[in-house]
C-alpha beads as a LAMMPS data file, in Angstrom:
LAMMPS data file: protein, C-alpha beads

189 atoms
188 bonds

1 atom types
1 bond types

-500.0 500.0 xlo xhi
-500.0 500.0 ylo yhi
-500.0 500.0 zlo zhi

Masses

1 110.0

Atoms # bond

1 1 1 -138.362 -136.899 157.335
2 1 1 -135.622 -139.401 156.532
3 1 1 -136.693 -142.458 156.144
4 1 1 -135.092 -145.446 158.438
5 1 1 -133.695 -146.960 155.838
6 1 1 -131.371 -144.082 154.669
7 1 1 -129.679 -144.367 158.204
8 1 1 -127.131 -146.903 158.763
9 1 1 -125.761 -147.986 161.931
10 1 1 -122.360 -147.077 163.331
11 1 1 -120.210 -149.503 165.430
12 1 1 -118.390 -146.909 167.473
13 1 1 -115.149 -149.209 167.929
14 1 1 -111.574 -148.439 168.414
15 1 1 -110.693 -150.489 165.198
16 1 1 -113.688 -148.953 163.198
17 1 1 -111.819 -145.770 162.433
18 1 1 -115.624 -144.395 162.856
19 1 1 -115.704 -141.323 165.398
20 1 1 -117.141 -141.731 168.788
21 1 1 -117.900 -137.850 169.399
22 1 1 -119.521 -135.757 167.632
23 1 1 -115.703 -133.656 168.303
24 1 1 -114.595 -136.727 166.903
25 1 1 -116.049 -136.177 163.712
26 1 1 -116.110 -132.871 163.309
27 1 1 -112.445 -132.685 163.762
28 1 1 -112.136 -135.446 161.254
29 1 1 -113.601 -133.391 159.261
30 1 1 -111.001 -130.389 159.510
31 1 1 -113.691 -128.325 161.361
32 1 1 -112.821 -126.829 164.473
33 1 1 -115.654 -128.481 166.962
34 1 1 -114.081 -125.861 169.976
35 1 1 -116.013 -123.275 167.769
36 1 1 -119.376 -124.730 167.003
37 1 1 -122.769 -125.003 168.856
38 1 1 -124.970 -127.656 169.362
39 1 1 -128.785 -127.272 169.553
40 1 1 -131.675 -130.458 169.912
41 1 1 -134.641 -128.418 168.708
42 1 1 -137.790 -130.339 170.065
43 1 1 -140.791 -128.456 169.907
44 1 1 -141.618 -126.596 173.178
45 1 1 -145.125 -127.665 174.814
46 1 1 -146.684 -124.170 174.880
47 1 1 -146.356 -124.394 170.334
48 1 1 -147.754 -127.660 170.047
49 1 1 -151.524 -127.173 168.268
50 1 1 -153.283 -129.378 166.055
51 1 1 -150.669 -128.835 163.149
52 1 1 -148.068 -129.577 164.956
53 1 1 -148.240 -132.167 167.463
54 1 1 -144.449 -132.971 167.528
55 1 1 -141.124 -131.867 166.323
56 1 1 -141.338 -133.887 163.156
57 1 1 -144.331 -132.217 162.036
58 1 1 -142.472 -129.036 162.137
59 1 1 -140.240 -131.059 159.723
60 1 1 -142.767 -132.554 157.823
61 1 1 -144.026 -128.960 156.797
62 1 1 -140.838 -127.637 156.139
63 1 1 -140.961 -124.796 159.046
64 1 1 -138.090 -127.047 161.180
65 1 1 -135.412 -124.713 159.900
66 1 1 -136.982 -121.434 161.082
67 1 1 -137.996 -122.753 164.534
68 1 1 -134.837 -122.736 165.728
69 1 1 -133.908 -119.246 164.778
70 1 1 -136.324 -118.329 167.604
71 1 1 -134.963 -117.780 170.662
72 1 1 -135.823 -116.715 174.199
73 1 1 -133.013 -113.990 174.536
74 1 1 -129.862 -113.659 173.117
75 1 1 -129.080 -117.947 173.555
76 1 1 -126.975 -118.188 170.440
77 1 1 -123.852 -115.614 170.439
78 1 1 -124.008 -113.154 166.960
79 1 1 -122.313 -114.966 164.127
80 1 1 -122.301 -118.385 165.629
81 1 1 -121.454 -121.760 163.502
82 1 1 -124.605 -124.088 164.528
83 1 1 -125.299 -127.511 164.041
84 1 1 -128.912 -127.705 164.265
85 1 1 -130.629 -131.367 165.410
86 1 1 -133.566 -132.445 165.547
87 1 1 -134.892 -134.551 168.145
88 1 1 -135.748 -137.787 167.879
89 1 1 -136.859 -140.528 170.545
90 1 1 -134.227 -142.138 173.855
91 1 1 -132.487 -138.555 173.256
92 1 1 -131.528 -139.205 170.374
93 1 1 -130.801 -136.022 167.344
94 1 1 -130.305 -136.316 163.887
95 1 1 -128.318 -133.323 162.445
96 1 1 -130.966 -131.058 160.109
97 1 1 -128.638 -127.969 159.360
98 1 1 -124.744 -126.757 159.515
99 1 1 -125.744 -122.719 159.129
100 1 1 -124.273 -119.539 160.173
101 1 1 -126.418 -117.696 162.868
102 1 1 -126.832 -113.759 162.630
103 1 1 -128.885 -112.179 165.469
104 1 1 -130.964 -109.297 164.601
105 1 1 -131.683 -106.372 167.083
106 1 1 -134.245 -107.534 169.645
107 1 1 -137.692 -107.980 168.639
108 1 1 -136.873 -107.875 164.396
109 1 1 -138.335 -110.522 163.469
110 1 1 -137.234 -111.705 159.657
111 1 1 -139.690 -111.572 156.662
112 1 1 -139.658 -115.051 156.060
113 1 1 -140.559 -115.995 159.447
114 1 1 -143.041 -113.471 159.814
115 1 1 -144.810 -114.172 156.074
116 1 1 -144.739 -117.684 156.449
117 1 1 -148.636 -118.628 156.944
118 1 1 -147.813 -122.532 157.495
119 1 1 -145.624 -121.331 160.683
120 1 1 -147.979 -118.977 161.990
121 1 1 -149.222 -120.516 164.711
122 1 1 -145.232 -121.515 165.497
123 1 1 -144.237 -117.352 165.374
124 1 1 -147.198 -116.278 167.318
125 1 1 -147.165 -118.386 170.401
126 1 1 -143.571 -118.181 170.678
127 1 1 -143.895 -114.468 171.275
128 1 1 -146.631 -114.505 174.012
129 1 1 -144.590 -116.739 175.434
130 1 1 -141.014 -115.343 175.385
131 1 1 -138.918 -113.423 177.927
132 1 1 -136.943 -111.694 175.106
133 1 1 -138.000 -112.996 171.697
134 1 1 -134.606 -113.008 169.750
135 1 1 -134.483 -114.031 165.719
136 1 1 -131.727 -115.078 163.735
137 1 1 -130.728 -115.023 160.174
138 1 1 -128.912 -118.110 158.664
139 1 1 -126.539 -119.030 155.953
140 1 1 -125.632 -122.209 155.436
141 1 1 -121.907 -123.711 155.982
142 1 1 -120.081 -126.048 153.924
143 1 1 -118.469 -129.031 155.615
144 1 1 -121.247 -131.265 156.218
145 1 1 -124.193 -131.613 153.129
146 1 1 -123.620 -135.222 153.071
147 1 1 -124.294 -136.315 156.891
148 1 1 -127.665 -133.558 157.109
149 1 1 -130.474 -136.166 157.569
150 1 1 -128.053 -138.667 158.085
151 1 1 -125.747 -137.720 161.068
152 1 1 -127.992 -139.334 164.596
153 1 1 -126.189 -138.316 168.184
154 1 1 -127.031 -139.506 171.150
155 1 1 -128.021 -136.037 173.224
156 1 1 -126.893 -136.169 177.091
157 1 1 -128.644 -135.488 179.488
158 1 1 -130.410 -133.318 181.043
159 1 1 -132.372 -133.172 177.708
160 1 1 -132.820 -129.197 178.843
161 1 1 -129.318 -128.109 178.070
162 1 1 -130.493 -127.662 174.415
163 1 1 -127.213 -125.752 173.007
164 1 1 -123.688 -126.918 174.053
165 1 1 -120.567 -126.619 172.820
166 1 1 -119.945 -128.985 169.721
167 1 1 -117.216 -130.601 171.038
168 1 1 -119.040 -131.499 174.336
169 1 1 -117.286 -135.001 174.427
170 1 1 -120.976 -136.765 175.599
171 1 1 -122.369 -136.166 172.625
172 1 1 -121.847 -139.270 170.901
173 1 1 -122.512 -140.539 167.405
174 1 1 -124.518 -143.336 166.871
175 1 1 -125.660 -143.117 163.625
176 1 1 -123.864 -142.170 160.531
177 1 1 -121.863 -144.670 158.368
178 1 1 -122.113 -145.598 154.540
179 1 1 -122.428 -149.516 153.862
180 1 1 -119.339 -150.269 153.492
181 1 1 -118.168 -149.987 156.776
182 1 1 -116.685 -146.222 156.389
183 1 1 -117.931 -143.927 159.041
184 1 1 -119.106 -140.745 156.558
185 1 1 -116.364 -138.909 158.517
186 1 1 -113.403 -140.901 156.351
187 1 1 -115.101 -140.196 153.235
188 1 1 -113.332 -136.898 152.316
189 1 1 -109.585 -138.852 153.118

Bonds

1 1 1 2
2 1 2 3
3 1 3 4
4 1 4 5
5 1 5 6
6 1 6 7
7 1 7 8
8 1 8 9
9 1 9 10
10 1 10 11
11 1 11 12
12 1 12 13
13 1 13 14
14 1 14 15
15 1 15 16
16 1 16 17
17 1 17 18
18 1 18 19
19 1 19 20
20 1 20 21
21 1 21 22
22 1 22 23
23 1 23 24
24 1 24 25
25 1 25 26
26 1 26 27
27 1 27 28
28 1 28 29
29 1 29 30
30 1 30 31
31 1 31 32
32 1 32 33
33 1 33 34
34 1 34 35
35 1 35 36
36 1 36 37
37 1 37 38
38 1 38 39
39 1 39 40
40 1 40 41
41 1 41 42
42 1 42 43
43 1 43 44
44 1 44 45
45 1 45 46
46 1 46 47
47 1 47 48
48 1 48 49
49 1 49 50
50 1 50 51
51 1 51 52
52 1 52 53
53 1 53 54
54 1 54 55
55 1 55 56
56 1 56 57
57 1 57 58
58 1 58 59
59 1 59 60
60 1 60 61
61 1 61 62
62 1 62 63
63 1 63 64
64 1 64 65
65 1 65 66
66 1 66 67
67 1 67 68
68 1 68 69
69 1 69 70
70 1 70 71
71 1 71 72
72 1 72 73
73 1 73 74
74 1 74 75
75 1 75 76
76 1 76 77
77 1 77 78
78 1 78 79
79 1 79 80
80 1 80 81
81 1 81 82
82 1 82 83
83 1 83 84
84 1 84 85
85 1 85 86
86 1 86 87
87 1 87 88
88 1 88 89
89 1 89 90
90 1 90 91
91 1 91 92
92 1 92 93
93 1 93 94
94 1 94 95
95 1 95 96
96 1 96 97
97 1 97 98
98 1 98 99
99 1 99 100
100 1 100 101
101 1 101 102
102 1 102 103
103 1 103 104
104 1 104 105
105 1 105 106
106 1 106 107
107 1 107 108
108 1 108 109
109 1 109 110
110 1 110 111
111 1 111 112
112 1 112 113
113 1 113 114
114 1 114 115
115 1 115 116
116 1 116 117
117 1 117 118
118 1 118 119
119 1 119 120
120 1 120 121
121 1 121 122
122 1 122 123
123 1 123 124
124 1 124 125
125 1 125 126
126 1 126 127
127 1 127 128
128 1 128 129
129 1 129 130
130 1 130 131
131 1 131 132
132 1 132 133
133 1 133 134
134 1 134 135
135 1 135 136
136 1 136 137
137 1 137 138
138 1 138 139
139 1 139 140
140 1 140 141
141 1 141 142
142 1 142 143
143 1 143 144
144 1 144 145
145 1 145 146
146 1 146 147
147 1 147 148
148 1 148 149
149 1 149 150
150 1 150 151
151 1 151 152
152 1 152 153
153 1 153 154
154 1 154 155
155 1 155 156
156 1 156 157
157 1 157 158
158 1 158 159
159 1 159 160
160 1 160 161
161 1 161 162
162 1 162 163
163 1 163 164
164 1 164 165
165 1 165 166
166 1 166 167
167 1 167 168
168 1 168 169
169 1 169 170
170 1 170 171
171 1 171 172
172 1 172 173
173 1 173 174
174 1 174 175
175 1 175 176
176 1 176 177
177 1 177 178
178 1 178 179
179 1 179 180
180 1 180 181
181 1 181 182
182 1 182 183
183 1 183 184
184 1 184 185
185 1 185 186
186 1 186 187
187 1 187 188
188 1 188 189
């Protein structure tokens, strides 16, 4: 989990030259945010156990970047570009992955998912409780290694729409700028 201290403030103004959106960014960024997905993984109810209590105990044990390549049904298109966050507190995110998604025929679960005993509990009440389990296989993107961990949004609401379009203009950035007054978006200028 990132520590407090490796997240610095953003002051969103005009004259800051730091983006507002997380299209803002993205597009600073030369990605194209029309074609990327959004999702605030938070850890559904029915998966919490004694191991995992919350979302950042999912992160904590390193099993954050399978959970959200568990789906009920097909939620994520084949071959998406997803920015993965994670949630935080006041609906807040903080960007985990930039990865490819690849969806596998229904029910295929991958072998890393499937073998990986600290996630167990994670794999196996997520399919007694899906609809249509669907799994994905991921590879990351380039574009954004420096903001992962770094990179906080503020999610809209309602906190259910999980995926959106990436250049949903109310998802704002709020967190995300080096100390020296740069947003991390100008840093490749």
């Amino acid at each position: 989990m990132t520590a407090p201290s490796d997240i610095v403030t953003t002051t969103a103004s005009a004259d800051s030259g730091c983006a507002r959106t997380l299209a803002e960014l993205l597009r600073g960024r030369g990605l194209p945010a029309e074609t990327l997905i959004a999702i605030r993984n938070d850890l559904h109810p029915e998966h919490a156990c004694s191991d995992f209590r919350s979302i950042a105990d999912l992160e904590t044990a390193g099993v954050l970047q399978m959970y959200d390549r568990m789906q009920d049904g097909p939620r994520i298109a084949h071959d998406s570009c997803v920015l993965s966050f994670m949630a935080l507190g006041d609906g807040r995110a903080k960007l985990t992955s930039h990865r490819r998604f690849s969806m596998r025929r229904p029910g295929i679960a991958p072998g890393d998912i499937v073998y990986d005993y600290d996630a167990a509990h994670l794999l196996h009440s997520f399919i007694a409780g899906a609809m249509a389990p669907v799994f994905y296989d991921v590879a990351d993107e380039p574009g954004l290694d420096d903001l992962i961990g770094r990179l906080v949004v503020q999610w809209p609401e309602p906190m259910t729409q999980d995926i959106r379009a990436a250049d949903d203009a109310a998802i704002i950035v709020v967190q995300g700028q080096d100390g020296f007054g740069r947003g991390i978006d100008d840093r490749h200028e």
